[in-house]
C-alpha positions in Angstrom: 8.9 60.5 -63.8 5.1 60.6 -64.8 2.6 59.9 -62.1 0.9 56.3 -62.6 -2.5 56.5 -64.1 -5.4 55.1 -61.4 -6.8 52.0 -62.0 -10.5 52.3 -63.7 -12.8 49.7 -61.9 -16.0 48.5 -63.3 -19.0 48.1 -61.3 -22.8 46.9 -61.2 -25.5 48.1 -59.0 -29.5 47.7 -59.2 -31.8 50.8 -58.1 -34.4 48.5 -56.7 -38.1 49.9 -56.3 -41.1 48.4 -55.0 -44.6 50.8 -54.8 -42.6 53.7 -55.1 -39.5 53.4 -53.0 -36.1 52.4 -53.7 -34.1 49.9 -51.2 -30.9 51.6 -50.2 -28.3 49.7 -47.4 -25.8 51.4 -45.3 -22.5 50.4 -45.9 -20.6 48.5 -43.2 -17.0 48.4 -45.1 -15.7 50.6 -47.3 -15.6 52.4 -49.5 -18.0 54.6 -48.0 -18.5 53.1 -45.1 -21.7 54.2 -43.0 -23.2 56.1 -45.9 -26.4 54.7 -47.9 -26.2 52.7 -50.9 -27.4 50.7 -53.3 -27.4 46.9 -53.3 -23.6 46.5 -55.8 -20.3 45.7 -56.5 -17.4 44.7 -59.0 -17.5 43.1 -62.0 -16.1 40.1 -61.8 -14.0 38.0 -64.9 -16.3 36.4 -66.9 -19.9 38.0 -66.0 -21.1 40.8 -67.8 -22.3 44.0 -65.3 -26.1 42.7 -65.3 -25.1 39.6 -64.3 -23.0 41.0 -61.5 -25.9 43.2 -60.5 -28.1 40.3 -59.6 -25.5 38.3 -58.2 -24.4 41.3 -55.8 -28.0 42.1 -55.1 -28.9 38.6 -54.2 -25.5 38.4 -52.2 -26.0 42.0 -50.1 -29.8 41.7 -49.8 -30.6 38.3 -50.2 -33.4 38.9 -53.0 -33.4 37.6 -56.3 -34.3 40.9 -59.3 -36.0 41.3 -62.0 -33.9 43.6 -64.3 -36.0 45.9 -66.1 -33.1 47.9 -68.2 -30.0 50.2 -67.7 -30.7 52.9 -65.2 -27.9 55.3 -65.0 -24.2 54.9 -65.3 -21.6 56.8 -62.8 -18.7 57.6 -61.6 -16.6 57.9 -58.3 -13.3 59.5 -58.3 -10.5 57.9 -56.2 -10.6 60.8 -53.9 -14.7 60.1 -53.3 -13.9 56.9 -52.7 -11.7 57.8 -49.4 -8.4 58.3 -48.0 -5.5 56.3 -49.8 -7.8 55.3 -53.1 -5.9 54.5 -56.4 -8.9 53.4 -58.2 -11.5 55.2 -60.3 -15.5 53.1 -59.6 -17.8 53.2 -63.0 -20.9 51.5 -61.9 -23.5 50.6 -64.4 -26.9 51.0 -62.3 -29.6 49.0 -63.2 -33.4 49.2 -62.7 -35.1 46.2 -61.2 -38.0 44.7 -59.1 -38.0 42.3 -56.3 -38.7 39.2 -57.4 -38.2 36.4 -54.3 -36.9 36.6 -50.9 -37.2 38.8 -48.3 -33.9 41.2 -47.0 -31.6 39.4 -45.2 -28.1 41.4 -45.6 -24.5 40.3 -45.4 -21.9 41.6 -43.3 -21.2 44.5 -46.2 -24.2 46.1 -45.0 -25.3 46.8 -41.3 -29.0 48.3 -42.1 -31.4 48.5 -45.3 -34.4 50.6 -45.7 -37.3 51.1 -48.1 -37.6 55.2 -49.3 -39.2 57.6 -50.7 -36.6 59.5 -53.2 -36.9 62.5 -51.2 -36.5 61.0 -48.5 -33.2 58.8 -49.7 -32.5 62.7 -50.1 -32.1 63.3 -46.4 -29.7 60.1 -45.9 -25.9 60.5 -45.7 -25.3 58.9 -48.7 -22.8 59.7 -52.3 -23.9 62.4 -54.6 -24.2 60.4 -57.4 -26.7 58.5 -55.3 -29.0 61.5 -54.7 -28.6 62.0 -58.4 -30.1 58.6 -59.1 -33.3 59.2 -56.7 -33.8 63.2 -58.2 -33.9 61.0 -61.7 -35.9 58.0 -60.3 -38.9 60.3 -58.6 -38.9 62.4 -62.0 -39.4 59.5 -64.2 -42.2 58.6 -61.8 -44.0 61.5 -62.5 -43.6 62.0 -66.1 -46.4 60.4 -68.2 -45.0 57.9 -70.2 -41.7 57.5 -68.7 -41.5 54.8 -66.2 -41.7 51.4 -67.4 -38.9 49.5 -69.2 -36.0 52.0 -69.0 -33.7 50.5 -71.9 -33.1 47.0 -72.8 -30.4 44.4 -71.2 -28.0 45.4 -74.2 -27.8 49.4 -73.0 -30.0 50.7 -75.7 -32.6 53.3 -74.5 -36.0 52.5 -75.4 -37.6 55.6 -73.6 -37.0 59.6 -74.9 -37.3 60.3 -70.8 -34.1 58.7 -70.1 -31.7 59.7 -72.2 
């Protein structure tokens, strides 16, 4: 008898920056409980993945974003997700700046910070995390490269971040 396939799960996060640093939350629930994040979750039925990103960000952090394009898009692996997971994460990360509101987190999150990305570097957080801040603080210093990152519809409107 064949094994069942995992279930694939989409997700939406926004990689939120303000002069430089990028708001991360450590995670209260799982998956990943205790390690850094950033501010996401499912998609849900009838929203589209930006529109998720803003509503989990304003329901996690308690700040309304501006999205500024598609940041990255990855993957957890049941097995990164922890112990008993049937269910693979794709979470389409998007870039965006605080627009209103000041952090005020919900019970998914027990502590936020503002960091560097090398310092988001010496956080227990996911891989695919550190992989986001190693490609947030090298579009930061390449000329050219930080600014709109792609538009709402996925296409990439800078050479830097393909």
């Amino acid at each position: 008898m064949a094994r069942p396939l995992p279930k694939v799960v989409l997700g939406a996060g926004t990689v939120i920056h303000r002069g430089g640093r990028l708001l991360v939350l450590k995670r209260a629930e799982e998956p990943n409980r205790g390690l850094w994040a950033f501010p996401g979750g499912k998609v849900e039925v009838g929203e589209t993945p930006m529109q998720a990103a803003v509503r989990e960000t304003k329901e996690e952090a308690g700040i309304d974003v501006e999205i500024q394009g598609i940041f990255d898009v990855v993957t957890y692996k049941p097995w990164e997700l922890g112990t008993g997971n049937r269910w693979q994460l794709v979470v389409v990360n998007y870039l965006a700046k605080p627009n209103r509101g000041r952090v005020s987190l919900n019970a998914e999150s027990s502590d936020y910070r503002w960091v560097l990305p090398d310092e988001l570097m010496g956080l227990d957080t996911t891989p695919q995390m550190r992989g986001c801040a190693e490609k947030f603080a090298r579009l930061r210093t390449t000329p050219g490269c930080f600014g709109p990152l792609g538009d709402v519809s996925g296409r990439t409107t800078s050479p830097c971040c393909r």
